[in-house]
C-alpha positions in Angstrom: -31.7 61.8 -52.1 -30.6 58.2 -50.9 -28.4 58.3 -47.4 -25.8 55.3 -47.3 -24.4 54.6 -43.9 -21.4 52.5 -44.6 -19.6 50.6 -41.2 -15.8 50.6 -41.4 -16.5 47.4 -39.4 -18.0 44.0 -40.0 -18.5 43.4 -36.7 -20.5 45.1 -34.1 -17.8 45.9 -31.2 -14.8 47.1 -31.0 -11.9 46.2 -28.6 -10.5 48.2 -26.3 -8.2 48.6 -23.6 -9.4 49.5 -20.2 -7.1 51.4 -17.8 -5.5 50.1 -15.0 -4.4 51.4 -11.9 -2.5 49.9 -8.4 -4.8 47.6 -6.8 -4.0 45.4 -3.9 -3.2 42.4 -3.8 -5.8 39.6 -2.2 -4.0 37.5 0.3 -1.2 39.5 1.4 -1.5 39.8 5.0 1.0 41.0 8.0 1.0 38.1 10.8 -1.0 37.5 13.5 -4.4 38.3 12.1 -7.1 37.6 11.0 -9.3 38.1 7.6 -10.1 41.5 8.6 -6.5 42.6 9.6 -7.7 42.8 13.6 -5.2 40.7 15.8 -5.3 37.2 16.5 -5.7 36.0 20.3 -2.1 34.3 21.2 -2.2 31.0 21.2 -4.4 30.9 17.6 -3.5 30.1 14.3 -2.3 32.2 11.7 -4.7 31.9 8.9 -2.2 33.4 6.3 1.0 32.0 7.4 2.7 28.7 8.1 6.1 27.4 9.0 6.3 25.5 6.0 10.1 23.5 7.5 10.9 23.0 10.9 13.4 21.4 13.4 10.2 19.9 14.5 8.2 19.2 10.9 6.0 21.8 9.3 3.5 23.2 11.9 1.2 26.2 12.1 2.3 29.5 12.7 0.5 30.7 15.8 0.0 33.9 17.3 2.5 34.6 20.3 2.8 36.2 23.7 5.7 38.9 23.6 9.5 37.6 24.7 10.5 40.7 27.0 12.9 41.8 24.8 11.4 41.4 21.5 10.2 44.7 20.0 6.8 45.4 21.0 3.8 44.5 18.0 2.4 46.9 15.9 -1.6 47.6 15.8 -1.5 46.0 12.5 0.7 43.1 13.1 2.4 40.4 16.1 4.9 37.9 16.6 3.9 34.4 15.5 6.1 31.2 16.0 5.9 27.4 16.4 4.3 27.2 19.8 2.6 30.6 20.5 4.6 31.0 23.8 7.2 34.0 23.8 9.0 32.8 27.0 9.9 29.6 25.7 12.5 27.5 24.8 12.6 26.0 20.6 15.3 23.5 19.3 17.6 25.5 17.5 17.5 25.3 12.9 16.3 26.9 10.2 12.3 27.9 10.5 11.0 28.8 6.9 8.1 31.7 7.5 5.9 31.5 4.1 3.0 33.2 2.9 1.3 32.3 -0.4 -0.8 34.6 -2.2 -2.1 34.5 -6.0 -1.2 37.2 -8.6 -4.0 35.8 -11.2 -5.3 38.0 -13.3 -2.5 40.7 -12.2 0.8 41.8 -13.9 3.3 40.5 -12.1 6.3 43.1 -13.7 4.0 45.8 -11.6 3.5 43.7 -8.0 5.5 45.4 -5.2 5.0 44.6 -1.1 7.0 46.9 1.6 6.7 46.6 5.2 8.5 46.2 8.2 10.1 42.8 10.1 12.0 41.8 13.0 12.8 38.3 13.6 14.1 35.8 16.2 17.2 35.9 15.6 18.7 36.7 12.5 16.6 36.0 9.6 16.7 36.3 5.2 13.4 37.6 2.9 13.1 35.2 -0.3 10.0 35.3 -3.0 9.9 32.5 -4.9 13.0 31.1 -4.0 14.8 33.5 -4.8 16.7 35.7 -2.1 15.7 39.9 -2.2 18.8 40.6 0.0 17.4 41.8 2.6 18.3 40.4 5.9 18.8 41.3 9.8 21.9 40.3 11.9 22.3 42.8 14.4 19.7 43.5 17.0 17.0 41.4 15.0 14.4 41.4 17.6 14.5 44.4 18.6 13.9 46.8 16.1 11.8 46.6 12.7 13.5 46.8 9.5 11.9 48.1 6.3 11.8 46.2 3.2 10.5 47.0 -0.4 10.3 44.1 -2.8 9.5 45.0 -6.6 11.1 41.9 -8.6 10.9 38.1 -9.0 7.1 38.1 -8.7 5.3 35.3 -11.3 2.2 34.8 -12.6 -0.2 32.8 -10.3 1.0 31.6 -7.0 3.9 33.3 -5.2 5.4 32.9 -2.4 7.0 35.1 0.4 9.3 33.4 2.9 11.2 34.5 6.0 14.2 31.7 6.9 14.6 32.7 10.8 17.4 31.0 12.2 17.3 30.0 15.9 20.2 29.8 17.3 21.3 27.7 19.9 21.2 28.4 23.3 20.3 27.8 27.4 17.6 28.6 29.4 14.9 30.7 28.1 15.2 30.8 23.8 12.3 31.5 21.8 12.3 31.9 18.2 9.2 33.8 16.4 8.8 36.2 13.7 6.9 39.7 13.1 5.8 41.0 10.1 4.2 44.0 9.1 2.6 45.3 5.6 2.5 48.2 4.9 1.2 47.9 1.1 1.2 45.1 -1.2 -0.5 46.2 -5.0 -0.3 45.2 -8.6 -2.0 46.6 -12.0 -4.7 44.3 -12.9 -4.0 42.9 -16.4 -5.6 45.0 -19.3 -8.9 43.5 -20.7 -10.8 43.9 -23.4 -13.6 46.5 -23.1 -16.8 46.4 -25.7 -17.9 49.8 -26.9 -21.2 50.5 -27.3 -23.2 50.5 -30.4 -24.0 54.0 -30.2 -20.2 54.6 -29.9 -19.3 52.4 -33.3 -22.5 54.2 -34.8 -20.7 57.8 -34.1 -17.5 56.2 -35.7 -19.0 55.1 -38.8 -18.4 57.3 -42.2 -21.3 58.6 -43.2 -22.1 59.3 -47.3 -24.7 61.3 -48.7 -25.2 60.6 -52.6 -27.4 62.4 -54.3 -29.2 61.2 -57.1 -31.6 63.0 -59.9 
């Protein structure tokens, strides 16, 4: 009796898909701290996030001591602005907030960030450009506001913006901006998986021919 073992298959692995599942994102970060999410001391720079256009140029963002009537920080996150001074006076314009952040080797259709923000004063959420619709006109500094953005994320770099406006105004007229993350995930993309010989062996049809 002669056993014939015939492979469906030239080759000796087959591809499969491996199954994703919600992952965070690396470089997403709520403002004011550091690598490890602990608060910055005021008065030092945001590692994540930069005021990337200014009345006064692009400049760091730096960690700030509290305006009395801005909205006390969270234990997660704390007001940054251009000079890391809350009681302070800031020429009045547009400051662009922006945090970059990568999505290689992610599916972008399935990124999503929500969190919380409160700005001085009123302020606009973008992501690449592109406005989510989310804003805050009334009472901006003195409350957090939830946001959820799931849409107009690309592959590679991204970009998440806050454009504060300062308004004009006299004596004492700071403008900052807090943010806080509450999650910020995507599905990796799918890769190809290798399955084991053992496993293609199981696969394989398997003849018995007899012969006299």
């Amino acid at each position: 009796m002669k056993i014939k073992i015939l492979l469906p298959l030239c080759a000796c692995s087959i591809l499969a898909l491996k199954s994703n599942a919600q992952t965070n994102i690396p470089g997403v970060f709520s403002s004011g701290v550091d690598n490890s999410g602990n608060l910055l001391s005021v008065g030092e720079s945001d590692p994540h996030w930069t005021i990337s256009s200014s009345p006064i140029g692009v400049v760091p963002a730096i960690a700030a001591s509290r305006e009395h009537d801005w909205v006390a920080n969270t234990a997660s996150s704390q007001w940054i602005n251009a000079t890391g001074i809350g009681e302070d006076s800031e020429p009045a314009g547009l400051y662009i907030y922006t945090l970059t952040f990568s999505l290689s080797g992610f599916d972008p259709a399935t990124a999503q960030i929500s969190g919380e923000w409160a700005s001085d004063n009123e302020s606009e959420i973008y992501l690449n450009g592109i406005d989510t619709g989310y804003s805050n006109s009334t009472d901006e500094f003195g409350a957090l506001d939830p946001f959820s953005i799931t849409s107009d994320f690309v592959a590679g770099q991204n970009e998440l913006q806050f454009y504060v406006t300062q308004n004009p105004g006299g004596g004492t007229n700071p403008e900052g901006l807090q943010v806080n993350i509450f999650s910020a995930t995507a599905e990796p993309v799918p890769e190809p998986a290798t399955l084991s010989f053992f496993g293609l062996f199981a696969l394989a049809a398997v003849r018995v021919r007899k012969k006299r």
